[in-house]
N, C-alpha and C positions, 0 to 999 in steps of 0.2 A: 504494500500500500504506500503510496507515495502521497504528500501533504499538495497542497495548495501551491502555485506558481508563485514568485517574488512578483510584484508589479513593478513596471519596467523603471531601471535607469538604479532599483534599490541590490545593494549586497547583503552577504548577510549578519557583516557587523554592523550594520546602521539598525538592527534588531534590537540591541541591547540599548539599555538606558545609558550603560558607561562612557560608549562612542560620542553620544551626544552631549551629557555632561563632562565628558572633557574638552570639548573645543566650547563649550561654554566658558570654562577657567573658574575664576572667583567669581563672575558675574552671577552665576547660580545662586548663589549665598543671596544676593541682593532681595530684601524682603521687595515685593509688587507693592503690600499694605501691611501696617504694621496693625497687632491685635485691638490697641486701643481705638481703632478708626475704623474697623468694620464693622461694629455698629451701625454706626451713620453711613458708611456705605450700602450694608443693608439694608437701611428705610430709604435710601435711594435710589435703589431697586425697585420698590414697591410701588414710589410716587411716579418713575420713569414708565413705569408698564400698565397704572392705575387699576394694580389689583392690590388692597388690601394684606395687612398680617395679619392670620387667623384668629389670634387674640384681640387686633382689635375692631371687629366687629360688637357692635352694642346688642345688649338685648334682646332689641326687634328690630327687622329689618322688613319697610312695607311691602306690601303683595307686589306693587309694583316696578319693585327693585329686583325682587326675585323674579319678577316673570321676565324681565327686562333681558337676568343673565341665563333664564334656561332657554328663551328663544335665539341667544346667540348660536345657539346650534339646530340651526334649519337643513330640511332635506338634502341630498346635493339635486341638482340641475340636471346635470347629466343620467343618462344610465348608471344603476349596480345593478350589483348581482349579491344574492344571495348565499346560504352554507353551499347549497347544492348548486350554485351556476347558475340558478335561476335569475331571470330579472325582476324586480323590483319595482311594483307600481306604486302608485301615488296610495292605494288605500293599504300598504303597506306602512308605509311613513305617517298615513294619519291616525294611523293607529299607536304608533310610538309615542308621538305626538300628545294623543289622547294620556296615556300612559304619564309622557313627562308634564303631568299638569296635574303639581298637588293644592289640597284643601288649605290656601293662606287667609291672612299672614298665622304664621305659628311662628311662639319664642324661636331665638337661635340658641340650637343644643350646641356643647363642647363634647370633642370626644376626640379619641386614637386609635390610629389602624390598630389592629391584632394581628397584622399579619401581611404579607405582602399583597396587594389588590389592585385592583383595574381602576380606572378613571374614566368614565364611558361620555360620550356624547348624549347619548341616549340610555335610559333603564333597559338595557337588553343584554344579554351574551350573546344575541347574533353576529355572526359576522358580513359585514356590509363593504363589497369589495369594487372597485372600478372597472376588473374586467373577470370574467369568471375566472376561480380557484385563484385566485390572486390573495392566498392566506396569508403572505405575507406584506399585507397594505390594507389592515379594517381601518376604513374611513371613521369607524365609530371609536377607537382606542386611541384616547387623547394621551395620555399617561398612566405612569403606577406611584402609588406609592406603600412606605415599607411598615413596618413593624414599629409603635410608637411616632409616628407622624401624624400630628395635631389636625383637627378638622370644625369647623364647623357647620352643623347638619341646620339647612334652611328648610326642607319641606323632603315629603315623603312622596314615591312614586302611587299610581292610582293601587297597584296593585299591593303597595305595604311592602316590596321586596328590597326597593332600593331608597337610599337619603341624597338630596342636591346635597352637594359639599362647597367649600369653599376647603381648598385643600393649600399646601405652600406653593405659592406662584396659579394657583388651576382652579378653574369652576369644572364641576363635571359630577358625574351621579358614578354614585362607589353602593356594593351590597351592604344592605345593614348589619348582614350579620358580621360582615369583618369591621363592622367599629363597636367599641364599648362606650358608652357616653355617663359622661362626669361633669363635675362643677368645673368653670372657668380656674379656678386657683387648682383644681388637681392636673387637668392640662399643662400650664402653665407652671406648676412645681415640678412633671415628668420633661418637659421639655427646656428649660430654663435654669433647671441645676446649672451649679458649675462643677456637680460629682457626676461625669459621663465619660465613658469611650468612643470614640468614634470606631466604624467600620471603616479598614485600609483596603480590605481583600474586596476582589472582585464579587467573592461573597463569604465574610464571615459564617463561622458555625457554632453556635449556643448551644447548648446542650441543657434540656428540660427535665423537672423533676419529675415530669408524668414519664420519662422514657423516650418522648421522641425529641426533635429538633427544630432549629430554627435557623435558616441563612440571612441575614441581613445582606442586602446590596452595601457595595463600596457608598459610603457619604449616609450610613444611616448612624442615627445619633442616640444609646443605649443609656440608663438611668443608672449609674453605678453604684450599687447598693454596701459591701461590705467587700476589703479586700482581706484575702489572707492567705498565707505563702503556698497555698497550693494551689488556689485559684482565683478569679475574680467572681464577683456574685457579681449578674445586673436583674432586673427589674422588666418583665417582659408584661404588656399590659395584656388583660383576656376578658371579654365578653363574660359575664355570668345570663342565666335564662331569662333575667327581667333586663337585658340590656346595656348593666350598668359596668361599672370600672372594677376589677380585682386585676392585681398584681402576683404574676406567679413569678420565681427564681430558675434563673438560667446561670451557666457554670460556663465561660470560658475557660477554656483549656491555661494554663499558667506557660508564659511565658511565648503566646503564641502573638505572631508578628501579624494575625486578621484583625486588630484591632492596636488604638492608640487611648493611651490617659488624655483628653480632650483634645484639643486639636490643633495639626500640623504647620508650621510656618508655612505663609504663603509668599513661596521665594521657585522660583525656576526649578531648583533642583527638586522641593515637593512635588510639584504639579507633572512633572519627566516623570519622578519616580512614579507616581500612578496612574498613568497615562497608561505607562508602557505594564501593568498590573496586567490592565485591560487587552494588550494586543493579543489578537486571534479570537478573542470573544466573540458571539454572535450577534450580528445585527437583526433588533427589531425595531420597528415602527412602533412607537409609543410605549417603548420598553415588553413589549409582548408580543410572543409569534404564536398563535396557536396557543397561550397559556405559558410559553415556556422564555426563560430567563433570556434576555439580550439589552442590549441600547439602540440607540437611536444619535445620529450625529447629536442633537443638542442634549439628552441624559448625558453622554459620555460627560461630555462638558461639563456640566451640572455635577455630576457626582463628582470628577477630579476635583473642582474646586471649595466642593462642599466640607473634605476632611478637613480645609483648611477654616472652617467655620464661616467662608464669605459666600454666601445665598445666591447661587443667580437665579433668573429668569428659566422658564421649562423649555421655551422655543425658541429656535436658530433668530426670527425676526426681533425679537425682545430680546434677546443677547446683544443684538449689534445697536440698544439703545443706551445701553450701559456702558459705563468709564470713564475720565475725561482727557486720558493720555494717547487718545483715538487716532489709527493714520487712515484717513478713507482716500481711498481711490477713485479718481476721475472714471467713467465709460471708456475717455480718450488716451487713458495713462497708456505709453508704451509698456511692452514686456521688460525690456532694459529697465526704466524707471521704477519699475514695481519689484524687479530683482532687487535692485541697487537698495532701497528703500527698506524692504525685507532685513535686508546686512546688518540694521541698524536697529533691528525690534526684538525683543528680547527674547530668548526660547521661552515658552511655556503661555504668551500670548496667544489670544484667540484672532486664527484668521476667518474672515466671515464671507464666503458667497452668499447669491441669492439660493434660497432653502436648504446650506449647510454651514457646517462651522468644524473647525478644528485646533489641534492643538500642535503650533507651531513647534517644531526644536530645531531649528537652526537652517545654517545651507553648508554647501559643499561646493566648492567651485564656484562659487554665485549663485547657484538654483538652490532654491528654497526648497523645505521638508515641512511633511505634516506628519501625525499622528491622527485617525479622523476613522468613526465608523461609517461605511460606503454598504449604503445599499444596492450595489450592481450588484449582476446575476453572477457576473465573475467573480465578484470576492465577499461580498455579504458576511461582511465580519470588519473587527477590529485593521487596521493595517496600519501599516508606512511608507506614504509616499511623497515624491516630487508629485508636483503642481503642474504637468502634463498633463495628468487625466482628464479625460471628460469627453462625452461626444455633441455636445453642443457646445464646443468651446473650453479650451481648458480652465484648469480651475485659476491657474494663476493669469490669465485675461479674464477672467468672472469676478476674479475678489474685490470686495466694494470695502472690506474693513479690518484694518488689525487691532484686535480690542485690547489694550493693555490697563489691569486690572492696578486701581490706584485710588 
């Protein structure tokens, strides 16, 4: 069995983190933001994209606020296709429709995933595809998110199955059963510690006192309950039968490098170093193919810089609204000029096409390198490459933005 092809112009020491980080030099070390100021970059994010932090959402939020953010998500235009290849009529969608329209205004509930879960456009597990068996592109799979990630529940689907969420950076309808819902101060003491680990690995592994497990994605943020030399206790939240919040104990393995005591400098060398965690992982659209674990060019994103506790945006367009140490490119910019320019951006900077994004580490020769999940047929997965690609154009005549995080 032989692996996957290199994509062209890469060898197979430009694989490793080390290559990169050392024609980096000391620049690595240079923090992008120092701890004290990501805060306020954080809520800068929020104001830039005008979504909301989960906490602070008030009490109640009128009917017609909420209806405002479930009808952001309208039918497509176009043809789909359904699980089976079928096409998709109009009294398909009005029945979703029907569905995502609960009985307002109701308080706003707080609560946290229990587990890793979908973020739907619609209340459905249908898959809603653009050309038949295209399982790997549901129009309806906006995002995931993971185990202890904050939410607030605005309204219920017709059916009782699903809650509108207001999730970090997303609006989108998540199952109820994968949330437990609590008071604002139990949310906001599980997520707001300053006793947490963050997730380093592509996917952490917890281990439960019922006997089974738990992966957290790279960039989820764990409630660190008691340390002691043979292992770390966290804090995994769980669903009881009326809905509400219990706290069950999960065991990290002692000594194991999937996780961090709060979280990592945001300097070139963190952001290389998990970057390249991820290379060869699988690509999905909206973090899911089928149910099973992958990214998506802007997750990848999102997760690398999340160990470092700085929040971004969920999608490649709202990435490129953030930072203000930004080099955009002209339509007209030569290719020379956009090399040359590149020389001067720091590795682990976000480079940004229209609908992707990646994570720059350097060049060679002049030509630029990326880190970037590539949903083509050819590689569908994590990779590394020159800025050649593309078949409308390559990406290094597409890139409109190098986002450098400050």
């Amino acid at each position: 069995m032989t692996g996957p092809c290199l994509p062209p112009n890469v060898t197979p020491d430009m694989l490793s983190v080390g290559f990169w980080l050392d024609r980096a030099g000391d620049s690595a070390d240079t923090p992008f933001i120092t701890p004290e100021t990501i805060p306020a970059f954080n809520d800068q994010v929020h104001a830039s994209i005008d979504i909301p932090a989960v906490l602070d959402l008030p009490d109640t939020l009128s009917a017609a606020r909420v209806r405002e953010q479930i009808a952001r998500y309208a039918p497509p235009a176009e043809t789909h296709y359904g699980n089976a290849g079928q096409p998709l009529d109009d009294g398909y969608f009005a029945a979703l429709q029907e569905n995502a329209s609960p009985h307002l205004p109701t308080p706003v509930r707080f609560g946290l995933a229990v587990c890793r879960t979908n973020v739907r456009a619609f209340p459905t597990h249908d898959l809603v595809t653009p050309q038949p068996y295209a399982f790997g592109f549901d129009r309806l799979q906006e995002t995931t998110i993971d185990p202890g990630w904050s939410v607030a529940v605005l309204g219920s689907s017709s059916d009782g199955l699903w809650y509108f969420c207001l999730t970090p950076h997303y609006w989108g309808w998540v199952l109820a059963e994968h949330i437990a819902l609590g008071t604002r101060q139990q949310v906001k003491a599980y997520t707001e510690s300053e006793s947490f680990v963050m997730t380093t690995a592509e996917r952490g592994l917890v281990a439960l006192a019922t006997g089974s497990g738990l992966a957290p994605q790279m960039g989820t943020r764990l409630l660190l309950d008691i340390q002691v030399s043979e292992s770390n206790s966290v804090l995994i939240p769980a669903r009881l039968p009326d809905g509400s919040i219990k706290f069950r104990d999960g065991i990290i393995p002692p000594h194991s490098d999937d996780f961090y005591d709060g979280y990592l400098p945001c300097t070139p060398r963190t952001i290389l170093q998990q970057a390249f965690r991820l290379l060869g992982s699988p690509y999905a659209w909206g973090g899911s193919r089928l149910g099973l674990y992958g990214r998506d060019c802007s997750r990848l994103v999102r997760d690398v810089y999340a160990v470092t506790g700085v929040n971004l945006p969920r999608n490649s367009g709202q990435q490129t609204q953030i930072g203000t140490d930004n080099v955009i490119f002209a339509p007209d910019t030569s290719d020379d000029t956009r090399r040359n320019t590149l020389t001067r951006v720091p590795p682990g900077a976000i480079l940004a096409a229209p609908g992707h994004v990646m994570i720059y580490l350097g060049h060679v020769d002049g030509e630029p390198y990326a880190l970037h999940a590539s949903g083509a047929p050819e590689n569908g997965r994590v990779i590394v490459s020159d800025l050649s690609l593309g078949k409308e154009g390559s990406l290094l005549q597409r890139l409109t933005h190098a986002i450098i995080i400050s």
